[in-house]
mmCIF file of the N, C-alpha and C atoms, coordinates in Angstrom:
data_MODEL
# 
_entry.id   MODEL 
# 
loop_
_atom_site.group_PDB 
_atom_site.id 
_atom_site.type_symbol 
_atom_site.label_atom_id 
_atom_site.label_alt_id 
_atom_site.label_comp_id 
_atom_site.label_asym_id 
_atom_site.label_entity_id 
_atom_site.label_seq_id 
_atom_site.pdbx_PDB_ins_code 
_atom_site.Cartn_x 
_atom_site.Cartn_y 
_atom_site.Cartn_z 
_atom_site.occupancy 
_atom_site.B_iso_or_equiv 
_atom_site.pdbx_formal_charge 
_atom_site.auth_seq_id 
_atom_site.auth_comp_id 
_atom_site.auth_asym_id 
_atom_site.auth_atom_id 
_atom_site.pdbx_PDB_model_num 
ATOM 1   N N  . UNK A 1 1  ? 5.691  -6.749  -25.906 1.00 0.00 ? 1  UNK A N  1 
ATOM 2   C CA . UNK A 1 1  ? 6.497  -5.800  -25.156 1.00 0.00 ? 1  UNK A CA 1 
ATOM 3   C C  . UNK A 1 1  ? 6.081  -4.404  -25.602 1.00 0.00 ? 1  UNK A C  1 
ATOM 4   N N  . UNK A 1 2  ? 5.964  -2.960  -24.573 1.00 0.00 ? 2  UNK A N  1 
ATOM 5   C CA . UNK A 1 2  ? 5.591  -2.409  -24.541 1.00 0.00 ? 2  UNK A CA 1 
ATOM 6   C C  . UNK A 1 2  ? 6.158  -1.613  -24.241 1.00 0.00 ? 2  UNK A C  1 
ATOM 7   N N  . UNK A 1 3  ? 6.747  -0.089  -24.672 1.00 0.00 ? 3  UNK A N  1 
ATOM 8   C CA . UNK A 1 3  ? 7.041  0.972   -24.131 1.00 0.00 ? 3  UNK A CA 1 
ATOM 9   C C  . UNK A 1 3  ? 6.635  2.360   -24.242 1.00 0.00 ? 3  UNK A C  1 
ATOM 10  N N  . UNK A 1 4  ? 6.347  3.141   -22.975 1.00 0.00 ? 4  UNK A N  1 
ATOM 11  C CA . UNK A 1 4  ? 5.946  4.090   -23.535 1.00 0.00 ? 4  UNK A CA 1 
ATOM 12  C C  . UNK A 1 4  ? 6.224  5.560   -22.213 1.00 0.00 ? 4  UNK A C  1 
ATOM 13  N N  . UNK A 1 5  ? 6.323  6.797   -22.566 1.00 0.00 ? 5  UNK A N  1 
ATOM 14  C CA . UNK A 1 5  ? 6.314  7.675   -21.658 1.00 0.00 ? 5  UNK A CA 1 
ATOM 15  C C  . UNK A 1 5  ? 5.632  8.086   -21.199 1.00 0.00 ? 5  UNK A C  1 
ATOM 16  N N  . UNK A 1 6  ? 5.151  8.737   -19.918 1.00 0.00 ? 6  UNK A N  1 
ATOM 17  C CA . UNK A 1 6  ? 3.708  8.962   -19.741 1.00 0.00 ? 6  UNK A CA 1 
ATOM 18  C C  . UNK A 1 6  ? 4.402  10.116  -18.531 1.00 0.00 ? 6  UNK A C  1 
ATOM 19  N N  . UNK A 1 7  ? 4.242  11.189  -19.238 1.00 0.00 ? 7  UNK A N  1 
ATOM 20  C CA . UNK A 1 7  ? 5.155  12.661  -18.009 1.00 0.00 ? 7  UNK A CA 1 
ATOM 21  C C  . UNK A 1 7  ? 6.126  12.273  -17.953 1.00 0.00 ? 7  UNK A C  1 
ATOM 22  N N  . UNK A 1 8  ? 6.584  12.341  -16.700 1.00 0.00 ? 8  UNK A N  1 
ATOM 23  C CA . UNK A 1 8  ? 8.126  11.976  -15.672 1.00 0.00 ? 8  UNK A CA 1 
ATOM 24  C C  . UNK A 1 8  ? 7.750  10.376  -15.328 1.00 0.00 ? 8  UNK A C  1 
ATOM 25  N N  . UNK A 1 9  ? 7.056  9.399   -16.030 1.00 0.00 ? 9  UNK A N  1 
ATOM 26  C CA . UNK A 1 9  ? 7.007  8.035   -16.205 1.00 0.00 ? 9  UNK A CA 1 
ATOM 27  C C  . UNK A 1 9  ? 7.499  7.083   -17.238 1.00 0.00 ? 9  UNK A C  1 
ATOM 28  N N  . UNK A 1 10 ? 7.906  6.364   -17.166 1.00 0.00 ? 10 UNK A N  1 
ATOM 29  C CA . UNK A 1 10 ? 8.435  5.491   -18.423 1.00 0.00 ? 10 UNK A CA 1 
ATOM 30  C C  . UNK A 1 10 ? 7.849  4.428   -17.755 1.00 0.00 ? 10 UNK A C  1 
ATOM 31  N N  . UNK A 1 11 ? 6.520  3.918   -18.544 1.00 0.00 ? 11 UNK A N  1 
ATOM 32  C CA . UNK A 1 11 ? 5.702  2.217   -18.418 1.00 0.00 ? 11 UNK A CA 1 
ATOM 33  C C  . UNK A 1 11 ? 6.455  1.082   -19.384 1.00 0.00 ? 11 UNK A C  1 
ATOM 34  N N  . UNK A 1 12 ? 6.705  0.329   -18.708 1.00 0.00 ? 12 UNK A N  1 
ATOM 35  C CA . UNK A 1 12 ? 7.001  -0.818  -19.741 1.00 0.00 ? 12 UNK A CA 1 
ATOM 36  C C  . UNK A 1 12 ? 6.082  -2.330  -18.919 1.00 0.00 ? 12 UNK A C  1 
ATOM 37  N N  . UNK A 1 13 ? 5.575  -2.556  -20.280 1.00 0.00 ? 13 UNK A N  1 
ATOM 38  C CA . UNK A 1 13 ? 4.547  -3.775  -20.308 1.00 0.00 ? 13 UNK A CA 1 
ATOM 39  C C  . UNK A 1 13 ? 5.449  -5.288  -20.855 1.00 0.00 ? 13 UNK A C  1 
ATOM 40  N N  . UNK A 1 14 ? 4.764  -6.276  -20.529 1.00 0.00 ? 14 UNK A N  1 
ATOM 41  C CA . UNK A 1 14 ? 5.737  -7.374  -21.111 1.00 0.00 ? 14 UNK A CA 1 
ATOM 42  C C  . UNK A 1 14 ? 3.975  -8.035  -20.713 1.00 0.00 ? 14 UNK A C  1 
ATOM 43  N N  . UNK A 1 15 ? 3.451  -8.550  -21.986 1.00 0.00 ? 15 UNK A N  1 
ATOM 44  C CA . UNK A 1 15 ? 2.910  -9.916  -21.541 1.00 0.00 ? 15 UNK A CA 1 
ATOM 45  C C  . UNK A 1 15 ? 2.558  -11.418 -22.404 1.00 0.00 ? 15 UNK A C  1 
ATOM 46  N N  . UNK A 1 16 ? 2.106  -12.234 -22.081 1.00 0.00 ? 16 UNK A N  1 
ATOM 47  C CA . UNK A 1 16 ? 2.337  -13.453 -22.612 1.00 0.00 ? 16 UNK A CA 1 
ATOM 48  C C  . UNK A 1 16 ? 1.193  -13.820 -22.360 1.00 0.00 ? 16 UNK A C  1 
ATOM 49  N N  . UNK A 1 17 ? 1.178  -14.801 -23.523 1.00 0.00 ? 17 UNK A N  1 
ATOM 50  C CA . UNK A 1 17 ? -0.358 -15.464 -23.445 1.00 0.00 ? 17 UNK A CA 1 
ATOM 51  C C  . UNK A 1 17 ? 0.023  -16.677 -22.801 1.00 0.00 ? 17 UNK A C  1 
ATOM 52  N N  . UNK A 1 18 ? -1.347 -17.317 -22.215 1.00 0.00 ? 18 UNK A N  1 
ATOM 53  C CA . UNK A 1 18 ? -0.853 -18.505 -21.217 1.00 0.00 ? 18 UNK A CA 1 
ATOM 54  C C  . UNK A 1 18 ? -2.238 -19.917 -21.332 1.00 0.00 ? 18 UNK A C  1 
ATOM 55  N N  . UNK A 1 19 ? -2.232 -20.380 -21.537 1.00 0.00 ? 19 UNK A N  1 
ATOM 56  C CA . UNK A 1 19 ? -2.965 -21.876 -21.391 1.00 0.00 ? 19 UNK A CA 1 
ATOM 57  C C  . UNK A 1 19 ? -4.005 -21.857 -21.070 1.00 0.00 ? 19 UNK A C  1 
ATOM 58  N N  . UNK A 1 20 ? -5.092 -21.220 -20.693 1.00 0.00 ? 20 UNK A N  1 
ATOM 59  C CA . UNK A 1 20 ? -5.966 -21.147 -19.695 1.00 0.00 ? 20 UNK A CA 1 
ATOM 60  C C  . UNK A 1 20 ? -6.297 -22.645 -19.229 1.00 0.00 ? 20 UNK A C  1 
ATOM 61  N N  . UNK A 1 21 ? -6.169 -23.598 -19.438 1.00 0.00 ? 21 UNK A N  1 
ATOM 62  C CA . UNK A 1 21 ? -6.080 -24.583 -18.941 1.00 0.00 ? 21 UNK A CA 1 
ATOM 63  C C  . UNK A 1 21 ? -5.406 -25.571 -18.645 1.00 0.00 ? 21 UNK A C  1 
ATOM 64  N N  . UNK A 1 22 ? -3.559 -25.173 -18.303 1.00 0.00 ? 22 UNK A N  1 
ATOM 65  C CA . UNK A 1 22 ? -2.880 -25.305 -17.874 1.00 0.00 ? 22 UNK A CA 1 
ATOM 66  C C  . UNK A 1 22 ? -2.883 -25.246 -16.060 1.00 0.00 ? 22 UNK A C  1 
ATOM 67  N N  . UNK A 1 23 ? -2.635 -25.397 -14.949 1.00 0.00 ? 23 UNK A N  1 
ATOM 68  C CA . UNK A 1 23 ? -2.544 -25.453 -13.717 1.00 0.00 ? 23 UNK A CA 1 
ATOM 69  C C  . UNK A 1 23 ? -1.732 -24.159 -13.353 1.00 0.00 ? 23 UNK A C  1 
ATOM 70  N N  . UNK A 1 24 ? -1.969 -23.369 -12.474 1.00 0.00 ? 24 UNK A N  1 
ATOM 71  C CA . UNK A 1 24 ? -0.975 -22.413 -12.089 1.00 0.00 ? 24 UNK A CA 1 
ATOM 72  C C  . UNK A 1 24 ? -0.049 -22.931 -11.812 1.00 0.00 ? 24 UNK A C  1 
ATOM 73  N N  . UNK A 1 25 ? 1.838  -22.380 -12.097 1.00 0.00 ? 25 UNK A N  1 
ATOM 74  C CA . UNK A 1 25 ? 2.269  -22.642 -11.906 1.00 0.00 ? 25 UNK A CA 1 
ATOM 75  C C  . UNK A 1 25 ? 2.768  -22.669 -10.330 1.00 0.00 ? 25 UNK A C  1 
ATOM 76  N N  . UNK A 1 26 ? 3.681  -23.990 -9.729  1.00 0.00 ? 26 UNK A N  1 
ATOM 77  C CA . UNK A 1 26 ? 3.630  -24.121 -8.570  1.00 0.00 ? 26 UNK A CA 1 
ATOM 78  C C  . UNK A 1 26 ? 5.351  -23.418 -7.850  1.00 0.00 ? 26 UNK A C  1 
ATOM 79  N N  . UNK A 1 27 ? 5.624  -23.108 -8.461  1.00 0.00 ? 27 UNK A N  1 
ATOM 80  C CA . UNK A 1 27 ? 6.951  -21.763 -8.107  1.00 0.00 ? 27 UNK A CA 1 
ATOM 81  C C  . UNK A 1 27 ? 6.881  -20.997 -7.277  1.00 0.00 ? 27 UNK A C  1 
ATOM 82  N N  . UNK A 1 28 ? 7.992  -20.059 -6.533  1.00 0.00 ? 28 UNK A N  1 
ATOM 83  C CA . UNK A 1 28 ? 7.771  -19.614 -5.641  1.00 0.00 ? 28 UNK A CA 1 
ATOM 84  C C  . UNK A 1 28 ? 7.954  -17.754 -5.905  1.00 0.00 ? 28 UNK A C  1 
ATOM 85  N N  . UNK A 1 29 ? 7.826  -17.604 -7.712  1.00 0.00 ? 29 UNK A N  1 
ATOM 86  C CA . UNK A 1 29 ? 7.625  -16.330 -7.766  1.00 0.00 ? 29 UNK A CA 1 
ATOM 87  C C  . UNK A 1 29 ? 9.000  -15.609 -7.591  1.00 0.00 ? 29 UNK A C  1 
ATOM 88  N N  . UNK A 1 30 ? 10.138 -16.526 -7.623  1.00 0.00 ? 30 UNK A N  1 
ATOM 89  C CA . UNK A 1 30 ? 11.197 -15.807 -6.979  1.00 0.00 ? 30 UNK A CA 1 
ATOM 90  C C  . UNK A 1 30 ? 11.856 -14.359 -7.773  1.00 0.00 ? 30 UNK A C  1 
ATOM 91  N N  . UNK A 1 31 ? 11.753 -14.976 -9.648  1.00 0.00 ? 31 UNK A N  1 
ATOM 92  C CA . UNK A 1 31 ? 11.723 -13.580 -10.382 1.00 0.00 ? 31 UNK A CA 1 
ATOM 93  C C  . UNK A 1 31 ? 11.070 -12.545 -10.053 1.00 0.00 ? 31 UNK A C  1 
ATOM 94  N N  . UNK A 1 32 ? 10.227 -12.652 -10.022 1.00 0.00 ? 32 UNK A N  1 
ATOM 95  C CA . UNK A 1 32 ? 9.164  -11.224 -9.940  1.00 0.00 ? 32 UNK A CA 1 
ATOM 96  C C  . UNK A 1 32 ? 9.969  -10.683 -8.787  1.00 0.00 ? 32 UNK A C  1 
ATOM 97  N N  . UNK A 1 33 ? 9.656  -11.500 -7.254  1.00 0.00 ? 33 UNK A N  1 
ATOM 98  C CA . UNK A 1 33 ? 10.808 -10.827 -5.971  1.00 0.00 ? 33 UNK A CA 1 
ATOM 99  C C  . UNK A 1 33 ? 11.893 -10.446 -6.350  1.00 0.00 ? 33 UNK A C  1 
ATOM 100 N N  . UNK A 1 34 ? 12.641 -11.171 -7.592  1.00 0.00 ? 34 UNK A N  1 
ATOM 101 C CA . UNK A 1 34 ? 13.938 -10.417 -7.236  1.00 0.00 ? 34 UNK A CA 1 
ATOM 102 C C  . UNK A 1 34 ? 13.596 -8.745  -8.048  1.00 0.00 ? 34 UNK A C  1 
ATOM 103 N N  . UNK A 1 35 ? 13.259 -9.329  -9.071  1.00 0.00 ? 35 UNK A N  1 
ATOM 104 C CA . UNK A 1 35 ? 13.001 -7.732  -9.898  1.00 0.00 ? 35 UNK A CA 1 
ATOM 105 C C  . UNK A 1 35 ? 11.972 -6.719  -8.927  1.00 0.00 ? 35 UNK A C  1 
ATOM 106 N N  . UNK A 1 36 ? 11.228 -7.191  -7.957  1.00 0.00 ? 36 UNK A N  1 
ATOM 107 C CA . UNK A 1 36 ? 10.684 -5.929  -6.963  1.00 0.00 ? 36 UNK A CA 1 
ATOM 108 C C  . UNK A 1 36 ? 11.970 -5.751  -6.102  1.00 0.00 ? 36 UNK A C  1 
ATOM 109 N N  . UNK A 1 37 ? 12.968 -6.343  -5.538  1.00 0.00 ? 37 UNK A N  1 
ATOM 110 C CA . UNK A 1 37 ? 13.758 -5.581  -4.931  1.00 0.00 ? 37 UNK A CA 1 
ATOM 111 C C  . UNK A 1 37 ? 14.755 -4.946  -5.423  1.00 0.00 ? 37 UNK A C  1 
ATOM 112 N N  . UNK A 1 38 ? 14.771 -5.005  -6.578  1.00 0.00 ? 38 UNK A N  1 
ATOM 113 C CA . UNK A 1 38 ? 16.333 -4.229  -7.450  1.00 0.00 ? 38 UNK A CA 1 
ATOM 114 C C  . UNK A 1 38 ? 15.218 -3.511  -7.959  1.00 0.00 ? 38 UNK A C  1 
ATOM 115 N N  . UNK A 1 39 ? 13.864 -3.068  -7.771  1.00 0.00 ? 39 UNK A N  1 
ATOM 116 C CA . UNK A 1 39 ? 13.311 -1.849  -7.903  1.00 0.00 ? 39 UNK A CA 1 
ATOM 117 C C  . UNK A 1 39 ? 13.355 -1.081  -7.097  1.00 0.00 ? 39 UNK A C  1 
ATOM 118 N N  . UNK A 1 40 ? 13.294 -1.473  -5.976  1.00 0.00 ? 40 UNK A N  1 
ATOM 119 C CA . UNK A 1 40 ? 13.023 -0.887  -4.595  1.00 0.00 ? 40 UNK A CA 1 
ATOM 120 C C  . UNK A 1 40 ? 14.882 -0.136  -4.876  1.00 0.00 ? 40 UNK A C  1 
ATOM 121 N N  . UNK A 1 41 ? 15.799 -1.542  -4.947  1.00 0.00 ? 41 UNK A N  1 
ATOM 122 C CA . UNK A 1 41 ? 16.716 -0.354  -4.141  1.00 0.00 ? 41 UNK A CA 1 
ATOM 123 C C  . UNK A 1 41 ? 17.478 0.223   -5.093  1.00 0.00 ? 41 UNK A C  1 
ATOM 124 N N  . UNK A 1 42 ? 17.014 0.261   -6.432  1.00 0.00 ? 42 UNK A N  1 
ATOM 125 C CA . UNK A 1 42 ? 17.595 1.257   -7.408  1.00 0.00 ? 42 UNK A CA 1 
ATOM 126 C C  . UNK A 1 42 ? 16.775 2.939   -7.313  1.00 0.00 ? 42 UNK A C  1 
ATOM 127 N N  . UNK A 1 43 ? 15.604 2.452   -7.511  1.00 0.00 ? 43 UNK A N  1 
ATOM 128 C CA . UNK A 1 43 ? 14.556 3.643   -7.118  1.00 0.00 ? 43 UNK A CA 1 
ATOM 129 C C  . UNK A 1 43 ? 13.791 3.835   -6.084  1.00 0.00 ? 43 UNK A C  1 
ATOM 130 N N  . UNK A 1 44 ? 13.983 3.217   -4.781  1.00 0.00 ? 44 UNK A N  1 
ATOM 131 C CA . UNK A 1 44 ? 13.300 3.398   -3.788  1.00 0.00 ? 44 UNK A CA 1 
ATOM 132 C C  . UNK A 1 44 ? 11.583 3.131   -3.763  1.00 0.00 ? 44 UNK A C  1 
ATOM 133 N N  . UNK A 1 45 ? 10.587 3.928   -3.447  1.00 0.00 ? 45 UNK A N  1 
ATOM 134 C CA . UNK A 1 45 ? 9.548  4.008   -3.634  1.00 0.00 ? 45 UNK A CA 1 
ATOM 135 C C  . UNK A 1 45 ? 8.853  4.476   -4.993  1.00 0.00 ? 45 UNK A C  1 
ATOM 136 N N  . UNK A 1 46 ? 10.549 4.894   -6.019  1.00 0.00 ? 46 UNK A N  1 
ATOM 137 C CA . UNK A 1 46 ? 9.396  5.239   -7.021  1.00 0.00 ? 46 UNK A CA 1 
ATOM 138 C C  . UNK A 1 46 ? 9.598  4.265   -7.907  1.00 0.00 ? 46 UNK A C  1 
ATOM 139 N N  . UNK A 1 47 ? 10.023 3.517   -7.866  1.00 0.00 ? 47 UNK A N  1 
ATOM 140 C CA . UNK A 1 47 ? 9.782  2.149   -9.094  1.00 0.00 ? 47 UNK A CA 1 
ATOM 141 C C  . UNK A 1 47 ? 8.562  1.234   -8.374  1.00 0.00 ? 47 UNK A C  1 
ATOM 142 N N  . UNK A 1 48 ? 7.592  1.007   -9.415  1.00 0.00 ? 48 UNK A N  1 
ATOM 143 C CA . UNK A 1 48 ? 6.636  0.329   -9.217  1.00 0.00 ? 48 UNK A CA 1 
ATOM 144 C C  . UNK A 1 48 ? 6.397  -0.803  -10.411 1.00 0.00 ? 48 UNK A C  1 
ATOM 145 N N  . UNK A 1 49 ? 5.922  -2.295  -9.444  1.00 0.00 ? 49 UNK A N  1 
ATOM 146 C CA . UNK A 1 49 ? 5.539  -3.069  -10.669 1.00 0.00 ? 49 UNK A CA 1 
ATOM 147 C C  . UNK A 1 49 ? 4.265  -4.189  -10.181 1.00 0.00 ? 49 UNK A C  1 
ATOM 148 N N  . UNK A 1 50 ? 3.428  -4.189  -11.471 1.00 0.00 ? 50 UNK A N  1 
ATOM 149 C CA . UNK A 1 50 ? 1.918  -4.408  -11.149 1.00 0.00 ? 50 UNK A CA 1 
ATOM 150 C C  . UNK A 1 50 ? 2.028  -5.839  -11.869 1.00 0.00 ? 50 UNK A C  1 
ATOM 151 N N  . UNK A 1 51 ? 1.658  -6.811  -11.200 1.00 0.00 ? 51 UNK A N  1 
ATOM 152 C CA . UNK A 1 51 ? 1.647  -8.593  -12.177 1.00 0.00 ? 51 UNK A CA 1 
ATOM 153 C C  . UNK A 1 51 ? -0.213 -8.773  -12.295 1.00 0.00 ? 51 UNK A C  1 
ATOM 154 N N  . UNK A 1 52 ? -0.665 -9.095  -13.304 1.00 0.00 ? 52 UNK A N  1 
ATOM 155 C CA . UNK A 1 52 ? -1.858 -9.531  -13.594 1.00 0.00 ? 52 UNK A CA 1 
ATOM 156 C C  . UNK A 1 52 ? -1.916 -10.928 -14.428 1.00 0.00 ? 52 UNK A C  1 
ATOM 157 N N  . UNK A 1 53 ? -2.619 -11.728 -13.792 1.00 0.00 ? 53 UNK A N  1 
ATOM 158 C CA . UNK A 1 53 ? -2.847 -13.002 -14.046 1.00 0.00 ? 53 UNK A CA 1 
ATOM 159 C C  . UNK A 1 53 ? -4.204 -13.145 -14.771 1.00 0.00 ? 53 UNK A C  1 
ATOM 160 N N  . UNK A 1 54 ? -4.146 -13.789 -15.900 1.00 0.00 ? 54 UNK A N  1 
ATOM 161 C CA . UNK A 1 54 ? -5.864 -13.870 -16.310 1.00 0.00 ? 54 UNK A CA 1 
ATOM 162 C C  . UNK A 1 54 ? -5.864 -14.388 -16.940 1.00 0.00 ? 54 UNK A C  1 
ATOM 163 N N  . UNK A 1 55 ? -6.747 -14.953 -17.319 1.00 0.00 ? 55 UNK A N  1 
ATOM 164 C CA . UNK A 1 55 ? -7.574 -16.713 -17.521 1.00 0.00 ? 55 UNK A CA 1 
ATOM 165 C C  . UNK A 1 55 ? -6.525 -16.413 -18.953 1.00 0.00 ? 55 UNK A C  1 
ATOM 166 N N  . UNK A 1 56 ? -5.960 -15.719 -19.680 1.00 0.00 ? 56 UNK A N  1 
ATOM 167 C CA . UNK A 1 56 ? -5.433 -16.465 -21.108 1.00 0.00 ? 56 UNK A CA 1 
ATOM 168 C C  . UNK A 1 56 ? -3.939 -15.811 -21.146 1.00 0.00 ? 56 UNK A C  1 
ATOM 169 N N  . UNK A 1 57 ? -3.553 -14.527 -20.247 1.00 0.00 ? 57 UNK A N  1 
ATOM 170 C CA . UNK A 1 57 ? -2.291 -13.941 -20.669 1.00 0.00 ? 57 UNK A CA 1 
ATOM 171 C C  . UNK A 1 57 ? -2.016 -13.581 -19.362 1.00 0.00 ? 57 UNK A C  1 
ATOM 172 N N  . UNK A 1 58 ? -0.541 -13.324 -19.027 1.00 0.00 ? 58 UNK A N  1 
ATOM 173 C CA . UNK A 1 58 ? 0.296  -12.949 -18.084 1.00 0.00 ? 58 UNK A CA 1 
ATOM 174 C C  . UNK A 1 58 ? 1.247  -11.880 -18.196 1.00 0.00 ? 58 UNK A C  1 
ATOM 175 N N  . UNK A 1 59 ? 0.161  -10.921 -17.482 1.00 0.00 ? 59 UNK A N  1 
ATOM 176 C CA . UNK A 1 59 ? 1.250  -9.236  -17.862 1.00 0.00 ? 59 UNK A CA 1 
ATOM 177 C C  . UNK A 1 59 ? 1.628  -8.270  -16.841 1.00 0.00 ? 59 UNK A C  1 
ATOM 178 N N  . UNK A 1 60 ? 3.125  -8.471  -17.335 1.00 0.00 ? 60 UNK A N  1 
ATOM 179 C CA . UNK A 1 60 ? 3.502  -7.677  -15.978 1.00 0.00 ? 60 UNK A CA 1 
ATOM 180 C C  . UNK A 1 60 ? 4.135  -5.811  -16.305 1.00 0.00 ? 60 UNK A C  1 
ATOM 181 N N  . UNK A 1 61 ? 3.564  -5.063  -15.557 1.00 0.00 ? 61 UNK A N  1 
ATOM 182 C CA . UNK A 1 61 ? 3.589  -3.609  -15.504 1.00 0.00 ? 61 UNK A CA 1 
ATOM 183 C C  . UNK A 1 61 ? 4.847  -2.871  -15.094 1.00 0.00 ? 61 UNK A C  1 
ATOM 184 N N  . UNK A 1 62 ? 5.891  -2.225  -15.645 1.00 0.00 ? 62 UNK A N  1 
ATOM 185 C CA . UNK A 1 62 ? 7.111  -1.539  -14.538 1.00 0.00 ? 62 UNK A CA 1 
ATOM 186 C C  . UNK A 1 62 ? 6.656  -0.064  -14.901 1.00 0.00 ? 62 UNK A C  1 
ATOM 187 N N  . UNK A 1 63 ? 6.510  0.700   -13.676 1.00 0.00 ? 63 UNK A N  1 
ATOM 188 C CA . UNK A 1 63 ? 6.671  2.312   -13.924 1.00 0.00 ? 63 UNK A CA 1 
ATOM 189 C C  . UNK A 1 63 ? 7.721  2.321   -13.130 1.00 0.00 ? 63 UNK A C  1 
ATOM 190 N N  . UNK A 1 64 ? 8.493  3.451   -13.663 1.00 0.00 ? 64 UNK A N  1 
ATOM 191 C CA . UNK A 1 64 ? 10.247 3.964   -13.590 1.00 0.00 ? 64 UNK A CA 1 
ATOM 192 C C  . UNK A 1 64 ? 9.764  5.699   -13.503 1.00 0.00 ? 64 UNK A C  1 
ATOM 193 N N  . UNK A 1 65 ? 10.747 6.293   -12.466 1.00 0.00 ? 65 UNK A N  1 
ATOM 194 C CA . UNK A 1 65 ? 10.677 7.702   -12.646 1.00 0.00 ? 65 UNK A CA 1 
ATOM 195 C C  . UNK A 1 65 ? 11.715 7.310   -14.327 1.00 0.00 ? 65 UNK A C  1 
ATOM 196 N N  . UNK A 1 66 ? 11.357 8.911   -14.905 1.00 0.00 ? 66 UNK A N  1 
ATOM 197 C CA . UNK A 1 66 ? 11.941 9.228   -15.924 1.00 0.00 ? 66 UNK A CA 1 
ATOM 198 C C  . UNK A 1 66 ? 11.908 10.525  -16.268 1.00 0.00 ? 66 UNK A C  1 
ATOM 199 N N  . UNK A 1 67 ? 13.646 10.696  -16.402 1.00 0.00 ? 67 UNK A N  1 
ATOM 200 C CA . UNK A 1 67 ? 13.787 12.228  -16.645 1.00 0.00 ? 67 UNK A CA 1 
ATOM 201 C C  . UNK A 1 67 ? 14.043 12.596  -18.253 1.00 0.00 ? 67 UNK A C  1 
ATOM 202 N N  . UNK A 1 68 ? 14.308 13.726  -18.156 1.00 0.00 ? 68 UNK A N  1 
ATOM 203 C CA . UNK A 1 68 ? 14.651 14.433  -19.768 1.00 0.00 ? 68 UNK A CA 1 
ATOM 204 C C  . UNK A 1 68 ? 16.213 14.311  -19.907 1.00 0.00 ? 68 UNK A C  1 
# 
């Protein structure tokens, strides 16, 4: 877990290492959806979040406006 400020940004990282030879999981992703729409309608267009999948870890990205 990861936090950090970056300007009028606050990044937070979360990732996990994962199996690489385990099967993707067969889910329908519904976390990630819910946490993109209680981004959307807390911050509209400015909450953003980036998921990266790769052969050994699983990390997911939130940028947040952030004030002083």
């Amino acid at each position: 877990i990861e936090a950090e400020r970056r300007g009028d940004r606050l990044l937070l990282v979360v990732e996990n290492p994962r199996d690489p030879d385990s099967p993707d999981p067969k889910g329908a992703g519904i976390g990630l959806q819910n946490v993109r729409r209680r981004l959307n309608a807390f911050y509209g267009g400015e909450g953003e979040m980036r998921v990266r999948r790769e052969k050994e870890s699983f990390r997911v990205e939130l940028s947040l406006p952030c004030s002083r």
